[in-house]
C-alpha positions as CSV (number, residue, x, y, z in Angstrom):
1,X,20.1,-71.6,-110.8
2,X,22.0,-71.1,-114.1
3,X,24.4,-73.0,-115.8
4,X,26.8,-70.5,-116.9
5,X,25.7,-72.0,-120.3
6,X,24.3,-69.2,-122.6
7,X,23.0,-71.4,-125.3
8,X,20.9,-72.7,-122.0
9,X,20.3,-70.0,-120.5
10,X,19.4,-67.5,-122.7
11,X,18.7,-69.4,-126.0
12,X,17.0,-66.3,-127.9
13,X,20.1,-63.8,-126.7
14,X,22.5,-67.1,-128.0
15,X,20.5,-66.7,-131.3
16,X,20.8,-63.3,-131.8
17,X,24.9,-63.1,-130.9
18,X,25.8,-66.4,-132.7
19,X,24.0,-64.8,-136.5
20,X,25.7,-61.5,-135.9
21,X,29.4,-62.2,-134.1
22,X,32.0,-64.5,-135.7
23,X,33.0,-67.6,-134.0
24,X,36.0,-66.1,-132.6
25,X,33.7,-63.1,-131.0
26,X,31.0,-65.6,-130.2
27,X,33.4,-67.6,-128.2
28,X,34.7,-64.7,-126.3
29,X,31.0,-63.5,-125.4
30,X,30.1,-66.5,-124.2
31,X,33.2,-67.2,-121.7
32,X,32.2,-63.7,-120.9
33,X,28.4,-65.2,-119.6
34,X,29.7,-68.2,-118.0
35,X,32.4,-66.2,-115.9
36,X,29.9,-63.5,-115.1
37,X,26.8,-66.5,-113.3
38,X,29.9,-68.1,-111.8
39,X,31.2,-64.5,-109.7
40,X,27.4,-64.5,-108.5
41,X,24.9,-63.5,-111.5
42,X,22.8,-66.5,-110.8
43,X,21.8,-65.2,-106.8
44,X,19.1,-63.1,-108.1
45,X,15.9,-63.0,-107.1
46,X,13.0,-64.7,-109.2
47,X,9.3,-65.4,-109.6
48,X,8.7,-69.1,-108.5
49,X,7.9,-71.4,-111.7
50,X,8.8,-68.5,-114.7
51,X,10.7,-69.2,-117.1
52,X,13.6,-66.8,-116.4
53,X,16.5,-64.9,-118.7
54,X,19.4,-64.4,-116.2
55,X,20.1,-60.0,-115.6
56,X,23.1,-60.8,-117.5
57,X,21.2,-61.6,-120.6
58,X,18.6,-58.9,-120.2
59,X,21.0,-56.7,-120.3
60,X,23.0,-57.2,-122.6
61,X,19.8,-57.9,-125.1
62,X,18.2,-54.3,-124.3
63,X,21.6,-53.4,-125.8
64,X,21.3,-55.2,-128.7
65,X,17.5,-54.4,-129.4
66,X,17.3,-51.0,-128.4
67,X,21.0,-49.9,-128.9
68,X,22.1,-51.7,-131.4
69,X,25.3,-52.8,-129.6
70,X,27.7,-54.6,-131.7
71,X,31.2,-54.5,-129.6
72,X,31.9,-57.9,-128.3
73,X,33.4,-55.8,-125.4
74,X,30.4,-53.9,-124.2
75,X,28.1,-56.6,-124.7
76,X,30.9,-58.8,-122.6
77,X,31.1,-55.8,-120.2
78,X,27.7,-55.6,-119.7
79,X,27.2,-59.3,-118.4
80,X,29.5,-57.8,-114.9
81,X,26.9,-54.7,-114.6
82,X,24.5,-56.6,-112.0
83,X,27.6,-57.4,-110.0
84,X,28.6,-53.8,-108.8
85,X,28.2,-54.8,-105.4
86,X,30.3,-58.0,-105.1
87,X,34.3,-57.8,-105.3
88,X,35.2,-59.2,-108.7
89,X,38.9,-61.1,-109.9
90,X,37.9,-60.7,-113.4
91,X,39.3,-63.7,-115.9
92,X,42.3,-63.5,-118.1
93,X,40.5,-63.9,-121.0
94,X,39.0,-59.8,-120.7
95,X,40.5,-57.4,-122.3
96,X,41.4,-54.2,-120.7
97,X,39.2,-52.1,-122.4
98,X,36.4,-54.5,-121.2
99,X,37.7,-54.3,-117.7
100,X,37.8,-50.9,-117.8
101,X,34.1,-50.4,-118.9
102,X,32.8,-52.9,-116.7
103,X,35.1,-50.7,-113.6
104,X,33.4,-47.7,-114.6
105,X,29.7,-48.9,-114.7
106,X,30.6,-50.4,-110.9
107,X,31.7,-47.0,-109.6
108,X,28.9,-45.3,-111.2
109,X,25.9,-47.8,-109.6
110,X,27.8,-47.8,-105.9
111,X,27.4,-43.6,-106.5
112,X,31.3,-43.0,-106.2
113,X,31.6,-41.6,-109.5
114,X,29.8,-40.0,-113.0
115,X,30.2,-41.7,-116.1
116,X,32.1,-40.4,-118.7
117,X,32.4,-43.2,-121.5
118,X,29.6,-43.7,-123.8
119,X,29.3,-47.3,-123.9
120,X,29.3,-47.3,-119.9
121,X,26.5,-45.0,-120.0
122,X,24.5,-47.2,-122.5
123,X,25.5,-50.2,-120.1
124,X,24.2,-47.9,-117.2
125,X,20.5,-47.4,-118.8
126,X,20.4,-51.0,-120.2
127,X,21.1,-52.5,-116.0
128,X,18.5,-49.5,-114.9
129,X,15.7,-50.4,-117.9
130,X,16.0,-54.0,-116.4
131,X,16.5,-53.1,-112.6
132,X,13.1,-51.2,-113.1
133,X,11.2,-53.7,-114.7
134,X,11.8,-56.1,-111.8
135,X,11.8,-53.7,-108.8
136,X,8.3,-55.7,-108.4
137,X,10.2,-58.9,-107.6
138,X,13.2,-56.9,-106.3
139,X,11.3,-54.9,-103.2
140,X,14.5,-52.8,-102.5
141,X,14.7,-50.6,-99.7
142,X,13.3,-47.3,-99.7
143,X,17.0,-46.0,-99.0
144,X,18.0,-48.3,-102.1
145,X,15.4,-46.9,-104.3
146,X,16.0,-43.2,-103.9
147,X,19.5,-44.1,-104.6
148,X,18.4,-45.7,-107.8
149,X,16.4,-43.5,-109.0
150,X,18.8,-40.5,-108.5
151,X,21.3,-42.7,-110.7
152,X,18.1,-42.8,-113.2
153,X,17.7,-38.8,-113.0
154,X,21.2,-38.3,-113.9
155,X,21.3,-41.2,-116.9
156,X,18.1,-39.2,-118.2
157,X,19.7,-36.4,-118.0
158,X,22.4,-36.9,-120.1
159,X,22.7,-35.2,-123.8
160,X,23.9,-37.7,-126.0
161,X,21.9,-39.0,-129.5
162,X,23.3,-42.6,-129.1
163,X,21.2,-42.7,-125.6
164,X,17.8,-41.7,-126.5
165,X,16.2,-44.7,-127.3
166,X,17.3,-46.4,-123.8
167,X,16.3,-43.4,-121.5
168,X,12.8,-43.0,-123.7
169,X,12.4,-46.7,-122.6
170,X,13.5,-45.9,-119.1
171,X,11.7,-43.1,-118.5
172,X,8.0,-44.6,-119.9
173,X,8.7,-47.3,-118.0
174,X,5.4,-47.2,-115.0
175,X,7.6,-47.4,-112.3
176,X,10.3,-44.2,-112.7
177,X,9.1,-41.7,-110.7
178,X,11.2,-38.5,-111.1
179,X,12.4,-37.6,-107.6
């Protein structure tokens, strides 16, 4: 289990945010992290005896890397991505521009809407990058995976210059399969 702690969770994620926010951002990013392990982050599935960065930090670090995310709020919003299936109160301390990424991204990955926002549709190819790189560990339904990967053909089909690094990653990636 995690801590809710990113400075223990995800140390190299903690390095990275804490030479490039301000206090004041860094603090919001990390309540952020904590909030999103507590409303059920820290139930997924891992490899027995790995050292293990929780989804929210992999996801918000393929941001970072490969996207080169700045906005406290998308890299906050992106820590609530792997919870699109669970009913979330968020905290107090998001602002609404945050909650309304984070809304966005959920109605896209449960298939009841397109994405329209850029930074939702980075989020969207950062959770998928991830999602695929552990549907080893994952094993998801055969119903679940063709959902998934018609989420991925629409994400790769998208024309947008911010996104091509994340759906170059996304589509090299061994296990897409276009479908």
């Amino acid at each position: 289990m995690f801590s809710g702690n990113l400075k223990l969770d995800s140390p190299s994620l903690y390095g990275i945010l804490s030479r490039t926010l301000s206090s004041i951002e860094l603090e919001h990013v990390v309540t952020a992290f904590k909030d999103s392990i507590e409303k059920g982050s820290a139930k997924e599935k891992r490899e027995e005896g790995l050292s293990f960065n929780p989804r929210p930090a992999r996801i918000a670090e393929i941001l970072i890397k490969e996207a080169n995310v700045t906005s406290t709020e998308t890299i906050s919003a992106s820590f609530y991505a792997s919870l699109y299936e669970n009913k979330i109160n968020f905290t107090s301390n998001l602002s609404a521009n945050c909650t309304s990424l984070v809304n966005e991204v959920h109605l896209f990955l449960k298939n009841e809407s397109l994405i329209n926002n850029v930074e939702c549709k980075k989020i969207s190819l950062a959770y998928c990058i991830d999602y695929t790189r552990r549907i080893h560990i994952e094993k998801p339904s055969e119903n679940k995976l063709n959902s998934f990967f018609k989420k991925v053909n629409y994400l790769l089909s998208l024309e947008d210059p911010s996104l091509v690094r994340l759906k170059t990653i996304l589509s090299s990636h061994p296990s897409y399969k276009k479908s």
